[in-house]
C-alpha positions in Angstrom: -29.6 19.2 -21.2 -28.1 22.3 -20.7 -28.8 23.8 -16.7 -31.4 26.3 -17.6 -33.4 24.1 -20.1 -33.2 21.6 -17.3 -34.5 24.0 -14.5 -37.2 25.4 -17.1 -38.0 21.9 -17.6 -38.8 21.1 -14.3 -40.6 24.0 -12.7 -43.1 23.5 -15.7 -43.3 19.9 -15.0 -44.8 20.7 -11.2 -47.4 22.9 -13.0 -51.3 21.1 -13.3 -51.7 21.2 -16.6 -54.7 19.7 -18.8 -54.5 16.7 -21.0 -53.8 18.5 -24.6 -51.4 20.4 -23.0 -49.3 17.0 -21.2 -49.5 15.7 -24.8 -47.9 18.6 -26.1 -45.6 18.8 -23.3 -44.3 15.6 -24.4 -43.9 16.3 -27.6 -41.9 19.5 -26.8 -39.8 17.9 -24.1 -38.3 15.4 -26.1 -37.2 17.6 -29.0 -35.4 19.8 -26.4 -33.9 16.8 -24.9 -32.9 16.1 -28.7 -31.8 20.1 -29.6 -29.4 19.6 -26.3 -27.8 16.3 -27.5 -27.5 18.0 -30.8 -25.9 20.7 -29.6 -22.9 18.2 -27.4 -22.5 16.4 -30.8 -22.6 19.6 -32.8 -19.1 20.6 -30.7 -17.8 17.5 -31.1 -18.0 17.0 -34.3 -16.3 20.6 -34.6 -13.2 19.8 -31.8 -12.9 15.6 -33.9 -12.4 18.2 -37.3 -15.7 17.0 -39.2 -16.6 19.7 -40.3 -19.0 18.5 -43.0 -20.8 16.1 -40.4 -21.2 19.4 -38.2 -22.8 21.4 -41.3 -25.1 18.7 -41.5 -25.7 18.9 -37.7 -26.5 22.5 -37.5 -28.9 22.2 -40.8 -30.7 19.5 -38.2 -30.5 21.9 -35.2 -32.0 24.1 -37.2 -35.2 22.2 -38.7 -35.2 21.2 -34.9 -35.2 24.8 -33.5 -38.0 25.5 -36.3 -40.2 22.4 -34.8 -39.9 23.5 -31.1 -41.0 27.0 -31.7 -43.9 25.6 -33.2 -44.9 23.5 -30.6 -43.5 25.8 -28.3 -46.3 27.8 -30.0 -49.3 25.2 -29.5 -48.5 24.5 -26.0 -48.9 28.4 -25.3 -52.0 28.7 -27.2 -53.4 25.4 -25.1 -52.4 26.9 -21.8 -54.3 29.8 -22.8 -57.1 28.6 -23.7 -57.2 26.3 -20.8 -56.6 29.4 -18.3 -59.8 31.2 -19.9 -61.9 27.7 -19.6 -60.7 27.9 -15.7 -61.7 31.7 -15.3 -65.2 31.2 -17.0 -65.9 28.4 -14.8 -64.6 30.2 -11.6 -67.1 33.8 -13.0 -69.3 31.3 -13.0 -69.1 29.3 -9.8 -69.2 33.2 -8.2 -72.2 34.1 -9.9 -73.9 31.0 -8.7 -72.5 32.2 -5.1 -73.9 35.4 -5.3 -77.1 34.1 -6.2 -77.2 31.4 -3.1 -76.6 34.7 -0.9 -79.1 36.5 -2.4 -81.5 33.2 -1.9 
């Protein structure tokens, strides 16, 4: 995997993240371990003079790249939606505070 994917990759890794969201981390993790490979086999494939075999690689890279947006897409969403669960829960833990203090 290329260096930045590979750092981007890890400092999300260390992040707590929910259960939907490790599925969909999965998910997206392989398919940019499988855009990077791609993308080796892609200049390969140009350097060896295939040419045709590397047409067929990019149309792959592409359908790829369309996938991982997607998913890229779903994962945000999830993280979202998991951040305002947590923000609810902590209004409410403060509220329940407030009210002990009032007690």
């Amino acid at each position: 995997m290329e260096k930045n994917i590979k750092n981007n990759v890890n400092a999300y890794e260390k992040l707590p993240i929910g259960d939907k969201e490790k599925q969909l981390w999965l998910i997206l993790k392989k398919q940019l371990q499988k855009y990077s490979i791609l993308r080796e086999d892609i200049a390969k494939s140009i350097d060896a003079g295939k040419f045709d075999e590397a047409i067929n690689q990019l149309k792959q890279i592409t359908y790829l790249k369309n996938s991982v947006t997607d998913n890229l897409d779903k994962l945000i969403a999830a993280n979202i939606k998991d951040a305002e669960t947590k923000m609810q829960l902590l209004k409410q833990l403060e509220q329940a505070n407030m009210v002990r203090a009032l007690l």
